[in-house]
C-alpha positions as CSV (number, residue, x, y, z in Angstrom):
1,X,0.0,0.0,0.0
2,X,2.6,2.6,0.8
3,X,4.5,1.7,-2.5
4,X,1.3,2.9,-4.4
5,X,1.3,6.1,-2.4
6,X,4.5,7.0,-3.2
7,X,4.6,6.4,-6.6
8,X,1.2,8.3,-7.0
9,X,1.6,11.0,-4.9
10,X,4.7,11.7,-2.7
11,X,7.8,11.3,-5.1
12,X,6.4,13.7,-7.9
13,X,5.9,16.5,-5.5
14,X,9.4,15.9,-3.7
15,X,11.3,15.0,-6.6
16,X,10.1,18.3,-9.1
17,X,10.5,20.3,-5.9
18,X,14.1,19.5,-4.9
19,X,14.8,19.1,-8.3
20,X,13.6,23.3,-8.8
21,X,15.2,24.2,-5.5
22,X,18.5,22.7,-6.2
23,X,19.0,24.5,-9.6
24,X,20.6,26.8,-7.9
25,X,6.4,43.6,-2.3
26,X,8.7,45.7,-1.4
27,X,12.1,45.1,-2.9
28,X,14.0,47.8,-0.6
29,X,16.4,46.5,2.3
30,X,17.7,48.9,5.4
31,X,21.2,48.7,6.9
32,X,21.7,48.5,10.4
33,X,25.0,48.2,12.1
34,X,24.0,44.9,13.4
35,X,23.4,43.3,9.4
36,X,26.9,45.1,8.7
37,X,28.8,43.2,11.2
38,X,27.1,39.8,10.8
39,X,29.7,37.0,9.1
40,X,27.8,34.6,6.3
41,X,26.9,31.9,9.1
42,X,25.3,34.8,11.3
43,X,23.5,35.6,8.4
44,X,22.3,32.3,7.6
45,X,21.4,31.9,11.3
46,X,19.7,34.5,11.5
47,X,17.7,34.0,8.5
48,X,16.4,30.6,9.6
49,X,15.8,32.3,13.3
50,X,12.9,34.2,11.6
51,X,12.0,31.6,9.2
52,X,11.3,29.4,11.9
53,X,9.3,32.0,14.0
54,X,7.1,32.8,10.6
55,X,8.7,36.6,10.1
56,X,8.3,36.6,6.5
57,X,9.2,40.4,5.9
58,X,11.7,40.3,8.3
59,X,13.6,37.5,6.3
60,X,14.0,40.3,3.2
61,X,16.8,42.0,5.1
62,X,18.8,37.9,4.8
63,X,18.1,37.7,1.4
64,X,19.3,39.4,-2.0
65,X,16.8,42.0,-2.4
66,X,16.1,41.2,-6.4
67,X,15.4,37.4,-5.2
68,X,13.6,38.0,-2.0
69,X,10.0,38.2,-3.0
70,X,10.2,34.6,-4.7
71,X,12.1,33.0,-1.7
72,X,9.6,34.4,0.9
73,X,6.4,33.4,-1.6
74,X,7.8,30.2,-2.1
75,X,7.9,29.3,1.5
76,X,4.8,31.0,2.6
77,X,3.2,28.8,-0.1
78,X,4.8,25.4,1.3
79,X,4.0,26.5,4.8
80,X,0.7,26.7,4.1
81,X,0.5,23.4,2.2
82,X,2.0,21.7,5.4
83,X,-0.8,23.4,7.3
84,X,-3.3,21.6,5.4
85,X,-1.3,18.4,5.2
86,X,-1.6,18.5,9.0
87,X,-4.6,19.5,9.5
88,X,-5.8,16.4,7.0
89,X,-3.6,13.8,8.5
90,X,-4.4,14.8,12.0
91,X,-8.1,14.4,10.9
92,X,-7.4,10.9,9.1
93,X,-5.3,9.7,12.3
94,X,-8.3,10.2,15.0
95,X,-11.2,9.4,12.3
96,X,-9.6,6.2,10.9
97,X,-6.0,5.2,11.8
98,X,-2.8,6.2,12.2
99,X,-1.8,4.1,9.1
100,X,-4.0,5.6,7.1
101,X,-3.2,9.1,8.0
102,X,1.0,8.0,7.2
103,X,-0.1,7.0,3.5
104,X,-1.1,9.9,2.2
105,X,1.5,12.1,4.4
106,X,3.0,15.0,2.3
107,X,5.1,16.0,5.5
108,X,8.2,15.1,3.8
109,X,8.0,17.8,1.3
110,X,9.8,20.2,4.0
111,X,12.6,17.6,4.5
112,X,13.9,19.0,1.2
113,X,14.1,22.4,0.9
114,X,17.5,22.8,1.0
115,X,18.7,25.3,3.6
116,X,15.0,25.6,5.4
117,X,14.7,22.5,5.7
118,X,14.0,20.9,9.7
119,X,16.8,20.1,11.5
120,X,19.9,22.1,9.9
121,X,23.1,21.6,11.1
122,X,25.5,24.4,10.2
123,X,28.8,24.0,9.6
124,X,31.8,26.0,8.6
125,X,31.7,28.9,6.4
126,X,34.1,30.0,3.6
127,X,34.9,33.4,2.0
128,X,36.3,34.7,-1.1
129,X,36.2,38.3,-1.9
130,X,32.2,39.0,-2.0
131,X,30.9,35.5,-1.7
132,X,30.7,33.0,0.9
133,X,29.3,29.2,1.6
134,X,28.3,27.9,4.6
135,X,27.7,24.3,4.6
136,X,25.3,22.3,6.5
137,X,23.7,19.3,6.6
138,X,19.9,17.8,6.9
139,X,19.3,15.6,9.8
140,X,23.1,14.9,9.8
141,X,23.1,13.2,6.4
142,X,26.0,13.4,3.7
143,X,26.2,15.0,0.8
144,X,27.1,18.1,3.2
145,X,25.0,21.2,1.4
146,X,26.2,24.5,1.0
147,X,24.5,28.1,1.6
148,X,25.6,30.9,-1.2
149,X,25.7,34.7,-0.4
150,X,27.1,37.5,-1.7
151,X,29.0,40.7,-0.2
152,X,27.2,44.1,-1.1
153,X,27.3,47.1,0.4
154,X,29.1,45.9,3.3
155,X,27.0,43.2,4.3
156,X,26.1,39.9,3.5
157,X,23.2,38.2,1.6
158,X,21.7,34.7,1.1
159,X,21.6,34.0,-2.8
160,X,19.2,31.3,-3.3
161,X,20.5,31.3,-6.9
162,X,17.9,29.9,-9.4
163,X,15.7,27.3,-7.5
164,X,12.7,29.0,-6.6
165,X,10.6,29.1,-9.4
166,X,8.2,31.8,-10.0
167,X,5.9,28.7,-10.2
168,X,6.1,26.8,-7.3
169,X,3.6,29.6,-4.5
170,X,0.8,28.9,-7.2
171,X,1.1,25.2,-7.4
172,X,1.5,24.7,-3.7
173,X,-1.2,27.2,-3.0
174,X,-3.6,25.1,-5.2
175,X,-2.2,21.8,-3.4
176,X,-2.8,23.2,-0.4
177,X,-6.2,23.9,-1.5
178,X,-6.8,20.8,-2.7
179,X,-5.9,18.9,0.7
180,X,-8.7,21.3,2.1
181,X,-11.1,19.8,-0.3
182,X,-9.9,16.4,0.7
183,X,-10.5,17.1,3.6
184,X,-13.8,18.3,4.0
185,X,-15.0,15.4,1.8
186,X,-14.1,13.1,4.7
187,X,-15.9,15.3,6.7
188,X,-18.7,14.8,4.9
189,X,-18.4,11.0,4.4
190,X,-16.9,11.1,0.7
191,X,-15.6,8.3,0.6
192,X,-17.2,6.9,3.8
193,X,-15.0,5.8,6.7
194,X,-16.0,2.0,6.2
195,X,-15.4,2.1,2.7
196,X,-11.6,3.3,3.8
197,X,-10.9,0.8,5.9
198,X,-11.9,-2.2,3.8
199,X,-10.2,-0.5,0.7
200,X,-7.3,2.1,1.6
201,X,-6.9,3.0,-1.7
202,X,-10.0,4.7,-1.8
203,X,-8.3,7.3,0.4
204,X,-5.5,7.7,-1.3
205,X,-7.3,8.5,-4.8
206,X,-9.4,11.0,-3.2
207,X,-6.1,12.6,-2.0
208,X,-4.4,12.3,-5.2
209,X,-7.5,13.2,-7.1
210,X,-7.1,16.8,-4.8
211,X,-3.5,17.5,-5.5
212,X,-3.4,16.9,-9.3
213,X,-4.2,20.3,-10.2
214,X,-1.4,21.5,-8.2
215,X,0.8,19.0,-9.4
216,X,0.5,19.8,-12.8
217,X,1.2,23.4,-12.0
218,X,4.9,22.6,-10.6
219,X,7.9,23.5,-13.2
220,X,9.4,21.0,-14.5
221,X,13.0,19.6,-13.7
């Protein structure tokens, strides 16, 4: 059962989204004296600081102004798909079964977003005239990972290079809306809980029957 999940459902969305983030509002930034004197791994720290407590405009001042707006779409988009992929699961877990609620799981979407990703390790940093990496790790797995930014006007600046696609808030808004659907058809009985558990398939076409317009709408690797 969980081999017909993931090759209806899970992989597409992870693979074409870490294949896209791999690849490499307001648009004005203020200096402060504190930005100026931060070294690329304080930047990158402190960009995943505010990530994590949901300060969207305050990650701009982290991030190269000219690629800020599609960074901080980007993850407001996924955030919001993970909402609903919670809020479903958590629903499917005390309704039916905590099996059932771990097939159709989209929570691994966030282990692969490169630098936001849960449970970053940092690691050293490296300059060379105005750029810098600082490498890290997911969950302590190898290949080690590595951060970009760029030196300007005396301070430094994650560079998410090309990876998040202009695409990608659109499709995982419409995902996101999709799980919503999802779920409030099992609110409402569609497919019926007894028809789930003597057929758990039946669950996970109704999820993958959500998420397919969303799907489509993801870029291409």
């Amino acid at each position: 059962m969980r081999r017909s999940v993931s090759s209806a459902v899970r992989p597409f969305v992870l693979a074409t989204l870490l294949a896209t983030l791999s690849a490499g509002c307001e648009r004005g930034v203020s200096l402060d004296k504190e930005a100026a004197t931060r070294s690329p791994r304080e930047t990158i720290e402190g960009l995943l600081a505010v990530r994590k407590d949901g300060s969207y405009g305050r990650m701009r001042s982290f991030i190269l102004p000219e690629r800020a707006d599609e960074v901080i779409q980007t993850l407001s988009a996924i955030d919001e798909f993970l909402l609903a992929n919670r809020n479903l699961c958590n629903y499917v877990r005390d309704e039916i079964g905590i099996g059932f609620a771990e097939l159709i799981d989209q929570a691994p979407v966030a282990g692969n977003l490169e630098v936001f990703s849960p449970y970053v390790q940092l690691a050293s940093e490296t300059v060379s005239g105005d750029h810098a990496q600082v490498s890290f790790q997911i969950d302590g797995r190898l290949p080690v990972k590595r951060a970009e930014l760029v030196l300007r006007e005396g301070r430094w600046f994650y560079d998410p290079g090309e990876g998040f696609d202009p695409a990608l808030p659109a499709a995982f808004k419409q995902m996101a809306h999709g799980l919503r659907q999802a779920l409030e058809a099992l609110r409402a009985g569609r497919p019926p809980r007894e028809a789930i558990l003597s057929d758990p398939e039946q669950l996970v076409r109704e999820v993958r029957l959500r998420l397919q317009p969303g799907v489509q709408m993801l870029p291409m690797p």
